[in-house]
PDB file as gemmi writes it, atoms N, CA and C in Angstrom:
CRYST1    1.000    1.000    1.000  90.00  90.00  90.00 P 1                      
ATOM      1  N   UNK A   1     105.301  85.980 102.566  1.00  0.00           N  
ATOM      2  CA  UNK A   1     104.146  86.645 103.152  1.00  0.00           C  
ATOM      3  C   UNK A   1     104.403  86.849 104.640  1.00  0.00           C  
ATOM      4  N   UNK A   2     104.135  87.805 105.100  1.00  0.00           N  
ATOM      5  CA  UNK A   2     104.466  88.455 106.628  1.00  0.00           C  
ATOM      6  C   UNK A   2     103.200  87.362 107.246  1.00  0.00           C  
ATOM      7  N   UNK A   3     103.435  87.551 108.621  1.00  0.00           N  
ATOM      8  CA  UNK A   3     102.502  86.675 109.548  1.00  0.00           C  
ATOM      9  C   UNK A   3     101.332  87.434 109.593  1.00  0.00           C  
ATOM     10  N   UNK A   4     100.644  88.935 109.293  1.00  0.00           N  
ATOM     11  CA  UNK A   4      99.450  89.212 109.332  1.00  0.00           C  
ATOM     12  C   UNK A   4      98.694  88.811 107.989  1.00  0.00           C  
ATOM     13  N   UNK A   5      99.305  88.189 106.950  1.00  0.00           N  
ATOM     14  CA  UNK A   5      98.973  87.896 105.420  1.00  0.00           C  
ATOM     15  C   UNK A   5      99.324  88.600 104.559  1.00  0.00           C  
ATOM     16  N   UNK A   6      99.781  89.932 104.992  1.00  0.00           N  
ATOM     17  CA  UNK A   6     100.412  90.683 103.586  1.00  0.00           C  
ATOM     18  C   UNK A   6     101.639  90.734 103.307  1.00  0.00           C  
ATOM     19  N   UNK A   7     101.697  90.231 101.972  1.00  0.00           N  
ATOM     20  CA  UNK A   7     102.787  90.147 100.646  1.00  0.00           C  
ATOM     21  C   UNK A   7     103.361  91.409 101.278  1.00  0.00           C  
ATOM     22  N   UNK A   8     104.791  91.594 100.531  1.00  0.00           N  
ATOM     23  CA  UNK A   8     105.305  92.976 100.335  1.00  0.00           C  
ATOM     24  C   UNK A   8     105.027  93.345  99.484  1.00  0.00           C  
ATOM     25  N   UNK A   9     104.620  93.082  98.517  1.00  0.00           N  
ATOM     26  CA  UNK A   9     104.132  93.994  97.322  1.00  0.00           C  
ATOM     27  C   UNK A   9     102.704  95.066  97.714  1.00  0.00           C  
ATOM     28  N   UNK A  10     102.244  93.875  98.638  1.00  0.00           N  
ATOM     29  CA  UNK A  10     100.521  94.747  99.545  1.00  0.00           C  
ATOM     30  C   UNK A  10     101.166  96.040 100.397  1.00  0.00           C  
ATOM     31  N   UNK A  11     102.385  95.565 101.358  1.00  0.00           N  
ATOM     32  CA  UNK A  11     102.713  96.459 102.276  1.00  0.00           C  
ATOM     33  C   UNK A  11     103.463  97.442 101.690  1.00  0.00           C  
ATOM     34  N   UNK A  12     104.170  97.522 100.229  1.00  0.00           N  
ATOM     35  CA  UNK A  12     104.938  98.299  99.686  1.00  0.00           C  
ATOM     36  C   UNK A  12     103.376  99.493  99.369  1.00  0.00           C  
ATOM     37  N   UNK A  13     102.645  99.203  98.952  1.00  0.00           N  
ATOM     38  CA  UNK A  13     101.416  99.658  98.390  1.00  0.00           C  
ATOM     39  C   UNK A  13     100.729 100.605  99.276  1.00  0.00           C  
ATOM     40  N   UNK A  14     100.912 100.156  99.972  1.00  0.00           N  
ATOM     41  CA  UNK A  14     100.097 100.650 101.858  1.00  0.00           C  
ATOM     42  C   UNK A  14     101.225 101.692 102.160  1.00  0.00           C  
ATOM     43  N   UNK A  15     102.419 101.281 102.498  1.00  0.00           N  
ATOM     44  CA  UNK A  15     102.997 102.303 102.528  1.00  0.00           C  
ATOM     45  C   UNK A  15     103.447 103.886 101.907  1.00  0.00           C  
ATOM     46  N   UNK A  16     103.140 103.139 100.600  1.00  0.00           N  
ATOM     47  CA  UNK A  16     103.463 104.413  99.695  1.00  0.00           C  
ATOM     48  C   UNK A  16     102.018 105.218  99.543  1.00  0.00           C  
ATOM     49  N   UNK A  17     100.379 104.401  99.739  1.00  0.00           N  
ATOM     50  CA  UNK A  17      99.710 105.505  99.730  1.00  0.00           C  
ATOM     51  C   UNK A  17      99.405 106.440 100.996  1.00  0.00           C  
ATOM     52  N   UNK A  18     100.421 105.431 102.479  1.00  0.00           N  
ATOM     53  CA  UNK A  18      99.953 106.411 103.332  1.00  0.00           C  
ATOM     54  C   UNK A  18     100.945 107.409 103.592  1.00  0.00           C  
ATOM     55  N   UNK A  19     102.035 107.349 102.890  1.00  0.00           N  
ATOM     56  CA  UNK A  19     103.108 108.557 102.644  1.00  0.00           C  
ATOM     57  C   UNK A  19     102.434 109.637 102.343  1.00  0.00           C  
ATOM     58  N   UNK A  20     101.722 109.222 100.947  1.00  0.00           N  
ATOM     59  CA  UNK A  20     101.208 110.681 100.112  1.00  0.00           C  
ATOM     60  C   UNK A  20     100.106 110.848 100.063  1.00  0.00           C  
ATOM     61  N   UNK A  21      99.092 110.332 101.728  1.00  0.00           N  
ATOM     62  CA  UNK A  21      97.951 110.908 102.115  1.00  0.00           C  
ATOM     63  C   UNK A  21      98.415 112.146 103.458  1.00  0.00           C  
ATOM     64  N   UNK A  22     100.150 111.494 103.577  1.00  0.00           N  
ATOM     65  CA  UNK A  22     100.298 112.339 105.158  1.00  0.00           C  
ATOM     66  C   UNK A  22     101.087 113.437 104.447  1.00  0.00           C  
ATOM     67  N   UNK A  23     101.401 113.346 103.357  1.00  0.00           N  
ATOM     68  CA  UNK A  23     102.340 114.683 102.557  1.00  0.00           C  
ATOM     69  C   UNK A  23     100.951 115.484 101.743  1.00  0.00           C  
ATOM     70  N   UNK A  24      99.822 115.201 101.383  1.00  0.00           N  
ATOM     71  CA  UNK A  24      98.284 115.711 101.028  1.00  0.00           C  
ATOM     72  C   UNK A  24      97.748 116.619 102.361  1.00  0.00           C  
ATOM     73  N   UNK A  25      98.349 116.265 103.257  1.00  0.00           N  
ATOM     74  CA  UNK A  25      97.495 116.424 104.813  1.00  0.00           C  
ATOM     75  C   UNK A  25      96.262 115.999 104.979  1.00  0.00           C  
ATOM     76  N   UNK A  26      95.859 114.809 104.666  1.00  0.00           N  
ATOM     77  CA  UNK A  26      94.718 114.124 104.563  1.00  0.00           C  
ATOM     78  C   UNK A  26      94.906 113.283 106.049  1.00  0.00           C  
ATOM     79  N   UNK A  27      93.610 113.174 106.883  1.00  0.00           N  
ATOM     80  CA  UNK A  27      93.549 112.396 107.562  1.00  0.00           C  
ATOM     81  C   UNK A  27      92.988 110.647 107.368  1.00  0.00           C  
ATOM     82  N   UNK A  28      93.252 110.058 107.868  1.00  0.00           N  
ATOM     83  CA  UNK A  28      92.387 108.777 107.229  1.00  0.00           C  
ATOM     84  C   UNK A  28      90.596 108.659 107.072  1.00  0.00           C  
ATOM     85  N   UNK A  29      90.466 109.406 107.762  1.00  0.00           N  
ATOM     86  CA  UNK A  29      88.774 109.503 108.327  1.00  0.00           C  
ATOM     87  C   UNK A  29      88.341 110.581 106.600  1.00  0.00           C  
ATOM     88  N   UNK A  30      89.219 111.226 106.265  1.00  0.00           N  
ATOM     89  CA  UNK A  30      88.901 112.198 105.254  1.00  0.00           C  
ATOM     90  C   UNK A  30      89.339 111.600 104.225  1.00  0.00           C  
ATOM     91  N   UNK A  31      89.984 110.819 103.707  1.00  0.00           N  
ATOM     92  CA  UNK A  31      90.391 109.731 103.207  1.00  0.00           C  
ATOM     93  C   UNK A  31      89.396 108.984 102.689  1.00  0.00           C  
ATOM     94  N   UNK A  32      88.938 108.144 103.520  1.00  0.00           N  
ATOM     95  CA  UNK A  32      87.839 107.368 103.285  1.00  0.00           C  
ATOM     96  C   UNK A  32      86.557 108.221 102.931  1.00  0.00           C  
ATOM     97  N   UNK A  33      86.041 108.600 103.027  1.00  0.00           N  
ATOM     98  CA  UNK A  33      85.245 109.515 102.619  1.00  0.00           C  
ATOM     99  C   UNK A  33      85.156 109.867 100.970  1.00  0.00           C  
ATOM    100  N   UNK A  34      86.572 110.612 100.985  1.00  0.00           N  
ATOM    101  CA  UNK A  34      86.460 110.878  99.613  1.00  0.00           C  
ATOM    102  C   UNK A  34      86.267 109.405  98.365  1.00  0.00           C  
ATOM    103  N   UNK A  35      87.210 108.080  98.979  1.00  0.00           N  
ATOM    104  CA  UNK A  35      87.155 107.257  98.358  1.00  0.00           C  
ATOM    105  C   UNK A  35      85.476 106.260  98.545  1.00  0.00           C  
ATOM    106  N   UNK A  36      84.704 106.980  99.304  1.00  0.00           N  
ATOM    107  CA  UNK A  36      83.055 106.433  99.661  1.00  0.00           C  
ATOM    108  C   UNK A  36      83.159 105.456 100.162  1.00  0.00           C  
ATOM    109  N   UNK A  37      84.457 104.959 101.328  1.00  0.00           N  
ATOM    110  CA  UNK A  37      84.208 103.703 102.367  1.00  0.00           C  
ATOM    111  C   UNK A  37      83.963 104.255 103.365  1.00  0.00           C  
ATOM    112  N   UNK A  38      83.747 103.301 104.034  1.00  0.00           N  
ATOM    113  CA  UNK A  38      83.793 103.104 105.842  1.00  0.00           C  
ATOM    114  C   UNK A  38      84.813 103.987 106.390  1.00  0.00           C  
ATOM    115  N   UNK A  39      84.591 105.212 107.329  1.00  0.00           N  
ATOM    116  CA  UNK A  39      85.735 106.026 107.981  1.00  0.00           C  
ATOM    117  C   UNK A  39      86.931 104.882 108.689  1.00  0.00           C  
ATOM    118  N   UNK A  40      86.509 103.345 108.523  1.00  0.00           N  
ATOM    119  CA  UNK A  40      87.697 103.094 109.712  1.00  0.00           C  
ATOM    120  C   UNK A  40      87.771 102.136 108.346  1.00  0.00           C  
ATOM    121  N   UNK A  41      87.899 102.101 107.312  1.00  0.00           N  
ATOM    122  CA  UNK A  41      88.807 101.452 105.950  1.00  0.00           C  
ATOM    123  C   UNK A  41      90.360 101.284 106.143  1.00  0.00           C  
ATOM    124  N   UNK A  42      90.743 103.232 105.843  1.00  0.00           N  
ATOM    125  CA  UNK A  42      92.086 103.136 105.809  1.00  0.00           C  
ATOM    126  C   UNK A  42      92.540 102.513 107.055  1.00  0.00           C  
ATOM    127  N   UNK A  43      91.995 103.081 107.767  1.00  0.00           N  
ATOM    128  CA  UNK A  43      92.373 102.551 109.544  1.00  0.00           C  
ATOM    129  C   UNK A  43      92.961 100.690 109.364  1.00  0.00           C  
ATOM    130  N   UNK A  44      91.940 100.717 108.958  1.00  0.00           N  
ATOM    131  CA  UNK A  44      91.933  99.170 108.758  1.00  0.00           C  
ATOM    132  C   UNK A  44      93.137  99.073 108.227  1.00  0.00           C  
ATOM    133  N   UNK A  45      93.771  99.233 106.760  1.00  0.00           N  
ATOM    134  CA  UNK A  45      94.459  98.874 106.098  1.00  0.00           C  
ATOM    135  C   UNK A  45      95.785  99.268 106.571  1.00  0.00           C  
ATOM    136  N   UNK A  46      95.742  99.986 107.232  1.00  0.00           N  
ATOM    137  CA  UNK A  46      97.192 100.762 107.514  1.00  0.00           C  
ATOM    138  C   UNK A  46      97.728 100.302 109.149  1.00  0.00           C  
ATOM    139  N   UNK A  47      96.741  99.548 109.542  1.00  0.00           N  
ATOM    140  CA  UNK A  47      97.053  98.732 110.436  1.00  0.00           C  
ATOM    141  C   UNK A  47      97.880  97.365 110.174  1.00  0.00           C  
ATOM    142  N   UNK A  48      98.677  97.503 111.097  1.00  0.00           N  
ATOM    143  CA  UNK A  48      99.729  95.811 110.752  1.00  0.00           C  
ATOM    144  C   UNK A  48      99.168  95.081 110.709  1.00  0.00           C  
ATOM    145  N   UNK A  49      97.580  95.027 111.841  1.00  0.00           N  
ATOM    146  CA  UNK A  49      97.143  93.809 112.942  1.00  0.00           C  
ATOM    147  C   UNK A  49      96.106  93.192 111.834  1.00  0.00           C  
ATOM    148  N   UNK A  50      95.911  94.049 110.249  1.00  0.00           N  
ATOM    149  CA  UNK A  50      94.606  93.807 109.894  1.00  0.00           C  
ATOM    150  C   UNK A  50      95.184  93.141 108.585  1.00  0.00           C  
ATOM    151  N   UNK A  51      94.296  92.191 107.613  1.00  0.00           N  
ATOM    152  CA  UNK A  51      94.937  91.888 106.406  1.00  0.00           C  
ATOM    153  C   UNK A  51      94.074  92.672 105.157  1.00  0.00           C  
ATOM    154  N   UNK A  52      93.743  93.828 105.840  1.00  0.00           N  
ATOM    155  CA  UNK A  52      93.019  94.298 104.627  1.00  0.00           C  
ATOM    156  C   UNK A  52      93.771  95.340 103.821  1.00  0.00           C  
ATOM    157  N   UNK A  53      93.512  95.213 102.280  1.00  0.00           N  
ATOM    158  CA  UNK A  53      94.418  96.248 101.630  1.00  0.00           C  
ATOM    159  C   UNK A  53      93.872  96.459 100.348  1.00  0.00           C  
ATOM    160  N   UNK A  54      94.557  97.219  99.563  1.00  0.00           N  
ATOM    161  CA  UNK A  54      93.980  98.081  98.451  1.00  0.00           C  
ATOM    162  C   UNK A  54      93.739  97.312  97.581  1.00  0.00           C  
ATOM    163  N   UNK A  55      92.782  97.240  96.689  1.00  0.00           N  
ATOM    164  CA  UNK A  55      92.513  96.860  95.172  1.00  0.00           C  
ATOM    165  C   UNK A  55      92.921  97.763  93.940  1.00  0.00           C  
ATOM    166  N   UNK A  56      92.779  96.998  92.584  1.00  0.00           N  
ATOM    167  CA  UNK A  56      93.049  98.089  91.827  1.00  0.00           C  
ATOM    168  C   UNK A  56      92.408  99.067  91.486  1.00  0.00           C  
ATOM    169  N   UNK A  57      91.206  99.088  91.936  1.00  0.00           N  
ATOM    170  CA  UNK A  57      89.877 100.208  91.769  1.00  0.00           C  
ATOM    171  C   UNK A  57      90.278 101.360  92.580  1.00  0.00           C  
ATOM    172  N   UNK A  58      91.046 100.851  93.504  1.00  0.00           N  
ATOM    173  CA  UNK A  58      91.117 101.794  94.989  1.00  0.00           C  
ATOM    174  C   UNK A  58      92.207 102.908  94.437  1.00  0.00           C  
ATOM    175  N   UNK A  59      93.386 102.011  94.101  1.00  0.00           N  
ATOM    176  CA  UNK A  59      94.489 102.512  93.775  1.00  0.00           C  
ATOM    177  C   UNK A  59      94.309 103.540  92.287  1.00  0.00           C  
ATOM    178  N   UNK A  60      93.471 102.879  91.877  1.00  0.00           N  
ATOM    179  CA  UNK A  60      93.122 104.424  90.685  1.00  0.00           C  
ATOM    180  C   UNK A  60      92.364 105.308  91.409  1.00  0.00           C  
ATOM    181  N   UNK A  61      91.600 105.343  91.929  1.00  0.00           N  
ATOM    182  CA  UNK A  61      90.884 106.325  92.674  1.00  0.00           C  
ATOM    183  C   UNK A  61      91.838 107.351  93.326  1.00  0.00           C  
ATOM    184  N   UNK A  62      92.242 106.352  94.150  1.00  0.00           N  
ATOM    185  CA  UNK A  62      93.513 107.227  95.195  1.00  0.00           C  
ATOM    186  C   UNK A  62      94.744 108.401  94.247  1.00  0.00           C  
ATOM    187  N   UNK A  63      94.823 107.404  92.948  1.00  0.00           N  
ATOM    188  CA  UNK A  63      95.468 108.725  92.255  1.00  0.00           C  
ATOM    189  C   UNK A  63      94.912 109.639  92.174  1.00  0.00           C  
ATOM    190  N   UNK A  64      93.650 109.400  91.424  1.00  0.00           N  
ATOM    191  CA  UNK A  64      92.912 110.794  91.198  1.00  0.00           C  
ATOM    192  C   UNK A  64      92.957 112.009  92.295  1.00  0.00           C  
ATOM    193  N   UNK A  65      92.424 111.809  93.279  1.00  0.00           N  
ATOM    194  CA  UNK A  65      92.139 112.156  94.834  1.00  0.00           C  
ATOM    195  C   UNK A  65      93.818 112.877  95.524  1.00  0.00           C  
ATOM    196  N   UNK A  66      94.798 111.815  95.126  1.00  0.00           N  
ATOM    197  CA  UNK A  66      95.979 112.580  95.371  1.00  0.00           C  
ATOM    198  C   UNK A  66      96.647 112.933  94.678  1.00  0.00           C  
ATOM    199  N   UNK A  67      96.506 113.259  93.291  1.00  0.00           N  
ATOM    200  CA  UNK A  67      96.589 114.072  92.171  1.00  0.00           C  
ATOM    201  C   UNK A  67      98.094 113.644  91.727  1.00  0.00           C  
ATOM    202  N   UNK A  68      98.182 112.426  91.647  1.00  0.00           N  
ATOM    203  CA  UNK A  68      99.111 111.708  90.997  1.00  0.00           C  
ATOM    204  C   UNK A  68      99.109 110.460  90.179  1.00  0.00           C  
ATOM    205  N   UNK A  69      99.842 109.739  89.799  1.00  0.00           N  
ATOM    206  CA  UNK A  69      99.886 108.664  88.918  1.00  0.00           C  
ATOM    207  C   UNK A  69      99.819 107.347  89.981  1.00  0.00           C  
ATOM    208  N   UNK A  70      98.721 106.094  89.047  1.00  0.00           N  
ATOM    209  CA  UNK A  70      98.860 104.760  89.942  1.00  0.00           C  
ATOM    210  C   UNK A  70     100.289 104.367  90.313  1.00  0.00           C  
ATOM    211  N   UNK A  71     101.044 104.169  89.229  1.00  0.00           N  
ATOM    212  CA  UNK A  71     102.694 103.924  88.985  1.00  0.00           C  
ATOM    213  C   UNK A  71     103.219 104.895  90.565  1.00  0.00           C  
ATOM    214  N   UNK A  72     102.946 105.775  90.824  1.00  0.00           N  
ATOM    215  CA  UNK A  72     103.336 106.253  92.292  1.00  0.00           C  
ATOM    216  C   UNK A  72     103.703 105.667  93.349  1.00  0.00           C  
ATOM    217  N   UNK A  73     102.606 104.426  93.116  1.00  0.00           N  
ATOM    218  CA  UNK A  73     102.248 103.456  94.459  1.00  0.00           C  
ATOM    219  C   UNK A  73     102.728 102.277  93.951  1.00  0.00           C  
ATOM    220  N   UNK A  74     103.686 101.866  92.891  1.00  0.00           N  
ATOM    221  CA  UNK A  74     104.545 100.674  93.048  1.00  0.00           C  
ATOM    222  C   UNK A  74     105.542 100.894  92.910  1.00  0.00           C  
ATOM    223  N   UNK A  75     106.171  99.788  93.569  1.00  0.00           N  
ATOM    224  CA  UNK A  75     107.985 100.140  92.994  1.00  0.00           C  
ATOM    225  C   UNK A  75     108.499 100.087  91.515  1.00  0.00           C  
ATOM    226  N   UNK A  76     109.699 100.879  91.557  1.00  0.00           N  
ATOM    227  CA  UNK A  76     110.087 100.800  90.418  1.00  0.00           C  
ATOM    228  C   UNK A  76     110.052  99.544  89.993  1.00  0.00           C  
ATOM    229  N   UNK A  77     111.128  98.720  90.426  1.00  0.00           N  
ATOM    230  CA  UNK A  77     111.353  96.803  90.251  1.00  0.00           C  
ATOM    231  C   UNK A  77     111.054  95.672  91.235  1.00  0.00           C  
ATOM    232  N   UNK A  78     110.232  94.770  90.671  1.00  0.00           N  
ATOM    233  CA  UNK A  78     109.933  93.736  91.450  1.00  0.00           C  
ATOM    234  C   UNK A  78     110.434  93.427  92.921  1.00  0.00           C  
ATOM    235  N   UNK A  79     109.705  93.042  94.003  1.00  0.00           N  
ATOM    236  CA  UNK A  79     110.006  93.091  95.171  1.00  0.00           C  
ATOM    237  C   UNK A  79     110.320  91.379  95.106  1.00  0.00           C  
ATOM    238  N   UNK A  80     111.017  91.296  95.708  1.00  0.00           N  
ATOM    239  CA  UNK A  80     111.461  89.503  96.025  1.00  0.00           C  
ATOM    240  C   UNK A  80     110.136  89.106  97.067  1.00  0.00           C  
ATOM    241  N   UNK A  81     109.484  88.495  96.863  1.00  0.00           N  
ATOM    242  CA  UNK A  81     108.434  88.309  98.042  1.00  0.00           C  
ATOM    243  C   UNK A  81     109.130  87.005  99.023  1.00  0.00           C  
ATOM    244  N   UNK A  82     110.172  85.606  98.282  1.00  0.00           N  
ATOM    245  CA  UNK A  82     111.038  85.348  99.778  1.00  0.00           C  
ATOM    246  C   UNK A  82     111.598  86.052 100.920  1.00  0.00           C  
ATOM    247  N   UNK A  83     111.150  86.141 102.088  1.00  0.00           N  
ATOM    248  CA  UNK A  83     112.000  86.306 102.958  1.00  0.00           C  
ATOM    249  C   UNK A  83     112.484  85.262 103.834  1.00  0.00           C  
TER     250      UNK A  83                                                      
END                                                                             
């Protein structure tokens, strides 16, 4: 686990949905919205400094919304979470 609390499996997650909100041309503020949080959610999550991150409710949603599959947003094979 990194020193802000997130696993890599959280930050693998985070990363890959804010890839294919910035390849959508979605801003985060428009983002949240569509998913019915708080405009400063993603903000939140996509911040290093914060330990907040996606659920699995979120992550189906977010497919829908970015018109792809949940499986999108994990890796192919298990992440070693030792570092």
């Amino acid at each position: 686990m990194s020193n802000n609390g997130i696993t890599p499996i959280e930050q693998y997650v985070i990363d890959a949905v804010r890839e294919k909100r910035i390849e959508k041309g979605l801003s985060q503020r428009e983002l949240a919205y569509l998913l019915d949080l708080s405009p400063s959610f993603i903000g939140d999550i996509e911040s290093p400094k914060s330990i907040a991150k996606y659920n699995l409710n979120h992550i189906n949603k977010l497919a829908e919304i970015l018109e792809c599959s949940p499986r999108d947003f994990l890796p192919e094979k298990f992440i070693n979470a030792k570092v």
